[in-house]
DOLUMLUM-274460 format. One record per residue (C-alpha): residue in one letter; x, y, z; residue number from 0. Coordinates in steps of 0.1 Angstrom, whole numbers. Layout:
% DOLUMLUM-274460
<pt marfi="A" xx="X" yy="Y" zz="Z" kemi="NUM"/>
...
% end
This chain:
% DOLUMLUM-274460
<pt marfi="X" xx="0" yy="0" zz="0" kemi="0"/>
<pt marfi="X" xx="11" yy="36" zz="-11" kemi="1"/>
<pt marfi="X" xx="25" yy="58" zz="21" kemi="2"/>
<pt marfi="X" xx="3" yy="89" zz="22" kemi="3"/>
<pt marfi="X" xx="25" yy="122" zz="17" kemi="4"/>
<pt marfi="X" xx="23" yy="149" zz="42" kemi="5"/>
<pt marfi="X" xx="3" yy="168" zz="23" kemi="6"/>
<pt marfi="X" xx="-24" yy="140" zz="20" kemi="7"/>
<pt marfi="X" xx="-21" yy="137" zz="62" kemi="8"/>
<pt marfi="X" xx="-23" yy="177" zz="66" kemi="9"/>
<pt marfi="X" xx="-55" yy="180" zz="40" kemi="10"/>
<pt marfi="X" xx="-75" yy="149" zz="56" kemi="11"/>
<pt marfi="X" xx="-65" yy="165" zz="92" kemi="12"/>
<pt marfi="X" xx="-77" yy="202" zz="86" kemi="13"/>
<pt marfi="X" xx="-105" yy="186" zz="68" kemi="14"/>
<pt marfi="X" xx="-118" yy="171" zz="100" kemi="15"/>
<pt marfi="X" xx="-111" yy="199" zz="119" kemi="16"/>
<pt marfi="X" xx="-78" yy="190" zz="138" kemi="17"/>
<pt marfi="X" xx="-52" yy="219" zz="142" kemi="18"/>
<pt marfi="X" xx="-23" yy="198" zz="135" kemi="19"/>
<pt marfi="X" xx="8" yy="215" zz="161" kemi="20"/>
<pt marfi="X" xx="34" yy="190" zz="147" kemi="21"/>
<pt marfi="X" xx="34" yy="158" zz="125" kemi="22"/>
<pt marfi="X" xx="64" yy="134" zz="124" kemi="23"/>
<pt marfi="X" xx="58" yy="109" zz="92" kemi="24"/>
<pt marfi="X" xx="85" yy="83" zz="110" kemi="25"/>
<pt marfi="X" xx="108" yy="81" zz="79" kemi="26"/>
<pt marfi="X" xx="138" yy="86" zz="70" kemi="27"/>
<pt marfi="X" xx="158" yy="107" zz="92" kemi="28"/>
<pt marfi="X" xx="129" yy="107" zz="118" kemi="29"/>
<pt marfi="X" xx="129" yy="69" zz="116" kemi="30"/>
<pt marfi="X" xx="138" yy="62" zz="152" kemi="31"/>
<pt marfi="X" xx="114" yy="80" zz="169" kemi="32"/>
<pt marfi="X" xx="85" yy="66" zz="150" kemi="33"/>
<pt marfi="X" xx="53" yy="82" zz="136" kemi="34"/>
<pt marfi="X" xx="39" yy="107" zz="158" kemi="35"/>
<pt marfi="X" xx="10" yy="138" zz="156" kemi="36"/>
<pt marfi="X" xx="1" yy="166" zz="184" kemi="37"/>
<pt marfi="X" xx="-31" yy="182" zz="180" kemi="38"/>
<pt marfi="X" xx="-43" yy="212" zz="196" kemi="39"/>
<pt marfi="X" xx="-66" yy="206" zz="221" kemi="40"/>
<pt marfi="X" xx="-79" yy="239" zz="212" kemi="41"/>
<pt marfi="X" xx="-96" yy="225" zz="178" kemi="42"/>
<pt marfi="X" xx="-129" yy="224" zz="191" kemi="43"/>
<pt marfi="X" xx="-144" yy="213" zz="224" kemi="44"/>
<pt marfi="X" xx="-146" yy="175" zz="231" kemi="45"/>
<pt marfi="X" xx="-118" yy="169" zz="208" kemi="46"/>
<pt marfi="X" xx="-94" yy="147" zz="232" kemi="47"/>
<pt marfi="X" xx="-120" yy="120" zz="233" kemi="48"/>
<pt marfi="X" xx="-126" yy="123" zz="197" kemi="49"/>
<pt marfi="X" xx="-88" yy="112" zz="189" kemi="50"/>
<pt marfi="X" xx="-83" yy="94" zz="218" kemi="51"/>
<pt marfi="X" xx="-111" yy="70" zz="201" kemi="52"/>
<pt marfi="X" xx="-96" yy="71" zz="164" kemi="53"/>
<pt marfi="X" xx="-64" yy="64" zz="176" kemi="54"/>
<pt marfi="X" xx="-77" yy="33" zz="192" kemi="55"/>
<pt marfi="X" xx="-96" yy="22" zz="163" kemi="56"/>
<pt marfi="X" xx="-61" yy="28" zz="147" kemi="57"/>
<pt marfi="X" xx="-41" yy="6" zz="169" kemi="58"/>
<pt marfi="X" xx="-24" yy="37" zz="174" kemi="59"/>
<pt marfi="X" xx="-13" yy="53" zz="213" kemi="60"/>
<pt marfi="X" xx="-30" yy="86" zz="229" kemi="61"/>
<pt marfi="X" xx="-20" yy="106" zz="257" kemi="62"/>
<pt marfi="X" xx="-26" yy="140" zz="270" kemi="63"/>
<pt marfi="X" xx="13" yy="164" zz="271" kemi="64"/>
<pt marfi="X" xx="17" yy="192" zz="299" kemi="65"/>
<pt marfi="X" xx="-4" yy="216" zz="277" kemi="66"/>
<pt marfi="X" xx="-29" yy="194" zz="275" kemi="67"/>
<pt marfi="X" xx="-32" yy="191" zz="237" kemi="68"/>
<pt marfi="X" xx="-34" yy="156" zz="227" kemi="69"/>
<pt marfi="X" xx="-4" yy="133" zz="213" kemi="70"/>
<pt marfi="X" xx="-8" yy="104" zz="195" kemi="71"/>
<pt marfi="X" xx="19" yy="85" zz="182" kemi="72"/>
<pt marfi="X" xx="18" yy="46" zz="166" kemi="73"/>
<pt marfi="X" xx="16" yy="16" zz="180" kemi="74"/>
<pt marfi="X" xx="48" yy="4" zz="157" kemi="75"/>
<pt marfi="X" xx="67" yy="27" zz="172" kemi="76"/>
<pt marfi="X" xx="90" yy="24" zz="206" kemi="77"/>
<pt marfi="X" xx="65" yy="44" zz="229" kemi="78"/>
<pt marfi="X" xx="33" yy="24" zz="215" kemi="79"/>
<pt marfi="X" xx="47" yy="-12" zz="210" kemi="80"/>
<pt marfi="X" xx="28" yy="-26" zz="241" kemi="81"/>
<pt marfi="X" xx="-1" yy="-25" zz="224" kemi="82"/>
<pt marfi="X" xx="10" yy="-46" zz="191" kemi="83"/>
<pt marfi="X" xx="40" yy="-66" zz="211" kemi="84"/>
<pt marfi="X" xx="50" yy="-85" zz="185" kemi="85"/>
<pt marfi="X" xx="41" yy="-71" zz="152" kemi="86"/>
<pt marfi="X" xx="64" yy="-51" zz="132" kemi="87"/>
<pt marfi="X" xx="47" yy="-21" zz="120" kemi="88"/>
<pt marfi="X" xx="59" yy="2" zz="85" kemi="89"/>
<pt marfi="X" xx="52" yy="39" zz="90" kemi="90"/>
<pt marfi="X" xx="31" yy="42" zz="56" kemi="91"/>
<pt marfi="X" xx="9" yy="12" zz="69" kemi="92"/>
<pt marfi="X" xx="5" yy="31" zz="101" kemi="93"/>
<pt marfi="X" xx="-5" yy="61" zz="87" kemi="94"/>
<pt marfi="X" xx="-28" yy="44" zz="62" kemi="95"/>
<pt marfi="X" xx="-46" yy="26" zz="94" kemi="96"/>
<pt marfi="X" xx="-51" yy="62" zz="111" kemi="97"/>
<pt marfi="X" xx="-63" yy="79" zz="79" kemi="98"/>
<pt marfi="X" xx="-88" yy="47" zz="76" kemi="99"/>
<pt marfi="X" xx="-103" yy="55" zz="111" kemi="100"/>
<pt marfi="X" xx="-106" yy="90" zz="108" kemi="101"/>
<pt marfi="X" xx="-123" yy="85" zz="76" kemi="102"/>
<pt marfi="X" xx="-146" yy="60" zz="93" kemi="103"/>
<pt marfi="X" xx="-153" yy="84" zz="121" kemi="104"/>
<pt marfi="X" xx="-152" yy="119" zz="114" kemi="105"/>
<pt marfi="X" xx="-181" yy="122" zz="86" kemi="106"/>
<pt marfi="X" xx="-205" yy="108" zz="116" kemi="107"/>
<pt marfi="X" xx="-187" yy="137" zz="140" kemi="108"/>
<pt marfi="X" xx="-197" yy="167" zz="112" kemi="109"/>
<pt marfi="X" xx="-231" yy="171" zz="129" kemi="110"/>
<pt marfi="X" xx="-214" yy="178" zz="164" kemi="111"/>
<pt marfi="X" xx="-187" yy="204" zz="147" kemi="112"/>
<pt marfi="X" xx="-217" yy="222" zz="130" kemi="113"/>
<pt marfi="X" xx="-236" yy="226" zz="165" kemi="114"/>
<pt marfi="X" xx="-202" yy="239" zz="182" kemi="115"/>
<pt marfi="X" xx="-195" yy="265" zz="156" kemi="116"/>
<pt marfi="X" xx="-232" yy="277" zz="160" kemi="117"/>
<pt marfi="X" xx="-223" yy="274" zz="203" kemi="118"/>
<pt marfi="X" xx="-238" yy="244" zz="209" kemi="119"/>
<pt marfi="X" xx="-217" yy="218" zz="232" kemi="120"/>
<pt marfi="X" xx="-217" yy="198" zz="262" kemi="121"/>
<pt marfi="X" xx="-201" yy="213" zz="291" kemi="122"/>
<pt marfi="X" xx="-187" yy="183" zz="308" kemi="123"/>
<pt marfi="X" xx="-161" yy="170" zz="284" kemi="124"/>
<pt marfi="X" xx="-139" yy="137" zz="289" kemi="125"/>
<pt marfi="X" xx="-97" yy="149" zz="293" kemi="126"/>
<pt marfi="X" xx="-110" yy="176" zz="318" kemi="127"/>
<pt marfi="X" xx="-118" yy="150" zz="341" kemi="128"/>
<pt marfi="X" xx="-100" yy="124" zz="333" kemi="129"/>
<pt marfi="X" xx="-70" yy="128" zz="354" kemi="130"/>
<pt marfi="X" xx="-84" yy="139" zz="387" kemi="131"/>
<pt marfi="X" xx="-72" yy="119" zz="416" kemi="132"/>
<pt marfi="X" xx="-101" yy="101" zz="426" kemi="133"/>
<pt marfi="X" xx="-103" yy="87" zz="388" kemi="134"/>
<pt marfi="X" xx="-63" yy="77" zz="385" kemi="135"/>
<pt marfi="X" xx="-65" yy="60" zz="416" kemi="136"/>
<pt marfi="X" xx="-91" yy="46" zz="419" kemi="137"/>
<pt marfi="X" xx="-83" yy="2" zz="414" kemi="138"/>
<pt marfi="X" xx="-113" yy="-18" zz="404" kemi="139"/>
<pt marfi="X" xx="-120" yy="-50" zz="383" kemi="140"/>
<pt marfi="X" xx="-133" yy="-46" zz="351" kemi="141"/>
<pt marfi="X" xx="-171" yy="-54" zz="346" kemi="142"/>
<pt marfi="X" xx="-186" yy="-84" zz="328" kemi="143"/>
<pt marfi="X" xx="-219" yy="-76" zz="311" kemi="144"/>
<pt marfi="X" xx="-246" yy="-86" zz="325" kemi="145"/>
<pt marfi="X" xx="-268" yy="-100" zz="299" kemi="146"/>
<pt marfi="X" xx="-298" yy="-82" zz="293" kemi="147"/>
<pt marfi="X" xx="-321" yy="-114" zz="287" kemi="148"/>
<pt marfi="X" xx="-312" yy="-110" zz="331" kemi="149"/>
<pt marfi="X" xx="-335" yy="-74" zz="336" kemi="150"/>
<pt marfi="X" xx="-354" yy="-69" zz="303" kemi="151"/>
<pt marfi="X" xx="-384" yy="-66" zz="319" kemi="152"/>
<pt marfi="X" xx="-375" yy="-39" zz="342" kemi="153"/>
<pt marfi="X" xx="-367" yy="-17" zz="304" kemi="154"/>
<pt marfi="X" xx="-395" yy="0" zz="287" kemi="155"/>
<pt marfi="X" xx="-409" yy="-20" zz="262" kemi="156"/>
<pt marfi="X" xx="-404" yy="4" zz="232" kemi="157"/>
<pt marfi="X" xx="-362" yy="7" zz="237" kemi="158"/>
<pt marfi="X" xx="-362" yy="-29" zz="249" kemi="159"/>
<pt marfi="X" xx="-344" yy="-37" zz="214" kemi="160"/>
<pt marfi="X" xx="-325" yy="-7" zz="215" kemi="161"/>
<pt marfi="X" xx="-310" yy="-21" zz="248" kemi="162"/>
<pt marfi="X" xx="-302" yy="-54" zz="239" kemi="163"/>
<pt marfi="X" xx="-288" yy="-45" zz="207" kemi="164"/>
<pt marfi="X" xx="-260" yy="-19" zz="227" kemi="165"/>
<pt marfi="X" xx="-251" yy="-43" zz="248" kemi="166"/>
<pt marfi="X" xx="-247" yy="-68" zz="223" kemi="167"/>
<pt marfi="X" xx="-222" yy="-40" zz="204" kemi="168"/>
<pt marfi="X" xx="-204" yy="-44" zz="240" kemi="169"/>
<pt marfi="X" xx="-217" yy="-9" zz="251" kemi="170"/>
<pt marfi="X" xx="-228" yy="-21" zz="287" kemi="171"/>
<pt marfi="X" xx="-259" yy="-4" zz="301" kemi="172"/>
<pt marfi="X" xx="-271" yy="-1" zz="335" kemi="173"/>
<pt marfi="X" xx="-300" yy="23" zz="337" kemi="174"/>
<pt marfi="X" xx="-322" yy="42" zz="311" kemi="175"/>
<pt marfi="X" xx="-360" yy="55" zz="305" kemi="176"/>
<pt marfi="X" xx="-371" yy="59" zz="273" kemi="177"/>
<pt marfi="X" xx="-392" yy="88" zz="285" kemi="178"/>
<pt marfi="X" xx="-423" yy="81" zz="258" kemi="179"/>
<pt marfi="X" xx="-461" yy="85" zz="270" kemi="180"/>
<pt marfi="X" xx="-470" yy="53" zz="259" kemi="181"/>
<pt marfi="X" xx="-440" yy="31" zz="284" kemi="182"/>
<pt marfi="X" xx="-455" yy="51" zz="313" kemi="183"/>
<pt marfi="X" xx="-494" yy="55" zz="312" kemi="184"/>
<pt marfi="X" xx="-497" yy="60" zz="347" kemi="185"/>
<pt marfi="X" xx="-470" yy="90" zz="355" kemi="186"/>
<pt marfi="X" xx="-450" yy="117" zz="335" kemi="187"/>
<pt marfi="X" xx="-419" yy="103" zz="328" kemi="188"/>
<pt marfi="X" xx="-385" yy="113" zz="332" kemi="189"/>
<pt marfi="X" xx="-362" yy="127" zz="306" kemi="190"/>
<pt marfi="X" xx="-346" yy="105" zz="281" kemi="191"/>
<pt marfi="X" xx="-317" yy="90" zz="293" kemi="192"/>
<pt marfi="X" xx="-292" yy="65" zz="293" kemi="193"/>
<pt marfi="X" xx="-261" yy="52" zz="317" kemi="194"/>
<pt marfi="X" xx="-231" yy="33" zz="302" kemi="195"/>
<pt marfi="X" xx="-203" yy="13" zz="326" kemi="196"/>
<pt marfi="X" xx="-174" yy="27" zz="319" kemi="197"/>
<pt marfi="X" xx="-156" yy="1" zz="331" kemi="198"/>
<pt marfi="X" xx="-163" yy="-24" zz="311" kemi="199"/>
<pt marfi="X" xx="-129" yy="-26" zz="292" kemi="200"/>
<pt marfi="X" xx="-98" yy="-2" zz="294" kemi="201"/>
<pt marfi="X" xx="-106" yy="35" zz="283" kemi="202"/>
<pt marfi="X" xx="-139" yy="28" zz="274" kemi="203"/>
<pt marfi="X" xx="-147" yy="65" zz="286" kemi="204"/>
<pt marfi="X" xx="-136" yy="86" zz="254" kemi="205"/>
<pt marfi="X" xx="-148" yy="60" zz="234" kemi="206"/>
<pt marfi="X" xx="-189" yy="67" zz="253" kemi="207"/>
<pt marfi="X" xx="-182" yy="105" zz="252" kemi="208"/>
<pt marfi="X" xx="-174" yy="102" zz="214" kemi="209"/>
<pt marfi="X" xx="-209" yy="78" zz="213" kemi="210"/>
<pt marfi="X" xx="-227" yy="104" zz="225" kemi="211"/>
<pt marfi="X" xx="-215" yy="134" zz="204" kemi="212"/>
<pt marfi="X" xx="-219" yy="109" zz="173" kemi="213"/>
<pt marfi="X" xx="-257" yy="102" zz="181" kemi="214"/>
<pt marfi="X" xx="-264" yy="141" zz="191" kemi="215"/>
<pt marfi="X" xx="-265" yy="131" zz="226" kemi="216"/>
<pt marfi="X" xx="-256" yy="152" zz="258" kemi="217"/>
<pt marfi="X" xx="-230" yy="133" zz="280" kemi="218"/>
<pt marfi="X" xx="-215" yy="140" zz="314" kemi="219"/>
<pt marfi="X" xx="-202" yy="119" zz="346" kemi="220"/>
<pt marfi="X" xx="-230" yy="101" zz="363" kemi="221"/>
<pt marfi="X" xx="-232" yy="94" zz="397" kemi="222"/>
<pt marfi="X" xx="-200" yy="96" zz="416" kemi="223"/>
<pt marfi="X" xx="-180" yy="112" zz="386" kemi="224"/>
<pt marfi="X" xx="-181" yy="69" zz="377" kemi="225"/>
<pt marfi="X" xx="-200" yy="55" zz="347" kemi="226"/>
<pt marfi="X" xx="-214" yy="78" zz="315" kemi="227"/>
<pt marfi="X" xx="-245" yy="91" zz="313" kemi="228"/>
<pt marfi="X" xx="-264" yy="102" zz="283" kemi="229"/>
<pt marfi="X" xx="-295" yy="126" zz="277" kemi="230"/>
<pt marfi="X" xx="-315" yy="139" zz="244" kemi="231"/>
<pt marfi="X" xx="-314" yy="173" zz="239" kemi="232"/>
<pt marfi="X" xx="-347" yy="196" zz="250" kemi="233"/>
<pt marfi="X" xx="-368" yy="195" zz="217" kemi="234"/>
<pt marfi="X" xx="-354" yy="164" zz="198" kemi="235"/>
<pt marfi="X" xx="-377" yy="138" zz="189" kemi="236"/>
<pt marfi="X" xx="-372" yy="111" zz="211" kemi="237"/>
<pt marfi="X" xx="-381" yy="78" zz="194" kemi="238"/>
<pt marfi="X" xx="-357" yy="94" zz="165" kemi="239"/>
<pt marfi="X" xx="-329" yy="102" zz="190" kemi="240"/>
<pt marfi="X" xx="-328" yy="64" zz="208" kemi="241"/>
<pt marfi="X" xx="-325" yy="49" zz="168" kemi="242"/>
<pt marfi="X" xx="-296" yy="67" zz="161" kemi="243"/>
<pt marfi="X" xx="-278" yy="61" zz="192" kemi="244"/>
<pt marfi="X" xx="-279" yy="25" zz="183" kemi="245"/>
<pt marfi="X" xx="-268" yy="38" zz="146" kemi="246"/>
<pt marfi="X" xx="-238" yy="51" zz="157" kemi="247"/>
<pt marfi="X" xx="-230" yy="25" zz="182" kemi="248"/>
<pt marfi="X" xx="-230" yy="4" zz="152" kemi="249"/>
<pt marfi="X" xx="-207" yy="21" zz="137" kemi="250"/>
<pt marfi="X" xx="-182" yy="26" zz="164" kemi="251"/>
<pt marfi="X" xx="-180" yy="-6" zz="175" kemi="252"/>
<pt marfi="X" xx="-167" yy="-15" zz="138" kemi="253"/>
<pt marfi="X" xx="-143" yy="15" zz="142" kemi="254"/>
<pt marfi="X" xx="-128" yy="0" zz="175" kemi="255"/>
<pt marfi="X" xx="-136" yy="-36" zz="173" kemi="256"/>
<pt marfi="X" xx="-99" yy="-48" zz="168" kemi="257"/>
<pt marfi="X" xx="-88" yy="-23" zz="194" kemi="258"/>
<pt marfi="X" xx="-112" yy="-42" zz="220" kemi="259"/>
<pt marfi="X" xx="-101" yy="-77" zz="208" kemi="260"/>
<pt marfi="X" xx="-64" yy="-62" zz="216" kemi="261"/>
<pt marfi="X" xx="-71" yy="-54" zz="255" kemi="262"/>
<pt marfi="X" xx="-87" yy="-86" zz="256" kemi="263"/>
<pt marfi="X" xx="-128" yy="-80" zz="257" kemi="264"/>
<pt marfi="X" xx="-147" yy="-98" zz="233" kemi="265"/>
<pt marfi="X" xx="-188" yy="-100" zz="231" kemi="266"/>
<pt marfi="X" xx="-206" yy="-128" zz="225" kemi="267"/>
<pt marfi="X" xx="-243" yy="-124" zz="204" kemi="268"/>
<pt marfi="X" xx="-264" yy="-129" zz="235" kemi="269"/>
<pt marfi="X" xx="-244" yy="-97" zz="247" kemi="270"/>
<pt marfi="X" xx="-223" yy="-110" zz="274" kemi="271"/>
<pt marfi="X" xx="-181" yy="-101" zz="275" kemi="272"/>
<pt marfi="X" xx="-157" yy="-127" zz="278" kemi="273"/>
<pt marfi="X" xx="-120" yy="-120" zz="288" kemi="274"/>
% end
């Protein structure tokens, strides 16, 4: 396969809204230190989580610098090998695999850049909390899904396949409402809303942030700054809102499926992980 030039890198960058503040293609003289970007964290809000989850769906490293802006840098190279241990990587096939996932992701990403330049964005966004104490040190096992054949019942009938088919993308509930008239007859209901376990596989977070900003949804922390919860905008039709969050959860799972199979989580069809 063809190595992409730096122009071809700049273009699809700036084309998807990344202010690029250095690029290292990982040939030639720059060999050694292996293929590397910074991005300015400044691009547009929510953008950490954004590359954090294309890099993943890259097979490519991500980390936050001491300004904050976001580095990523590939997995063939010295700093990323421990994610591909034994598999020589070429730069151009690197690149190739990041330009592929930011191909795959960014079209369905447009909609959230449009609302932003018109002022419209969630105020609780992934990298600002993401290094607070109580979220580094906090030690915990990861979660198994709990198959939703196990509390169906207790789910509103209309986003009962909604449900099962998220968690059967590996995208582990644990509460919702669908907040439609005809689930609850006998009381209002609440908002629409959704909570993800974040701790379902390793850095699962920027990966349910980018979910939500996909689908139009409004993320933030849920309770006790643990787990991601989700809510429809004021004014969006709901039934219309709960099918394109499965839409785009289709999507990203293809986008980050080999990046999951890395760090060891797999799903099986009745929606339960395996390790």
């Amino acid at each position: 396969m063809t190595s992409p030039t730096r122009q071809d890198l700049m273009r699809l960058l700036r084309r998807s809204g990344f202010e690029v503040k250095s690029l290292a293609l990982g040939t030639g003289s720059n060999a050694k230190g292996g293929p590397r970007l910074v991005v300015d964290r400044g691009s547009y809000p929510g953008v950490e989580a954004h590359l954090c989850t294309i890099a993943d769906g890259a097979l490519w490293r991500s980390e936050l610098d001491a300004e904050h802006d976001v580095v990523i840098h590939s997995a063939g190279s010295e700093e990323g090998r421990s994610l591909r241990p034994s598999v020589p990587v070429e730069a151009g096939s690197s690149w190739n695999r990041l330009m592929a996932s930011i191909e795959n992701l960014c079209p369905h990403l447009e909609p959230y850049r449009v609302g932003v330049r018109r002022g419209i964005f969630s105020t609780v966004m992934w990298a600002h909390h993401d290094e607070e104490w109580f979220r580094l040190n906090r030690e915990a096992p990861l979660h198994t899904i709990r198959p939703p054949d196990e509390y169906i019942e207790h789910v509103d009938v209309t986003i009962r396949p909604h449900i099962r088919e998220l968690n059967r993308l590996g995208f582990a509930t644990l509460e919702c409402c669908s907040s439609l008239p005809q689930d609850h007859p006998d009381r209002d209901p609440w908002y629409p809303y959704i909570m993800f376990d974040e701790r379902i596989y390793p850095r699962a977070t920027p990966h349910l942030f980018t979910l939500a900003d996909m689908a139009g949804w409004i993320p933030s922390y849920a309770r006790y700054n643990f787990d991601v919860a989700m809510r429809v905008p004021k004014g969006e039709p709901v039934e219309a809102a709960w099918d394109r969050l499965v839409s785009k959860a289709r999507v990203l799972e293809a986008v980050i499926r080999e990046y999951r199979g890395r760090v060891g989580f797999h799903v099986t069809p009745s929606g339960k992980s395996q390790s």
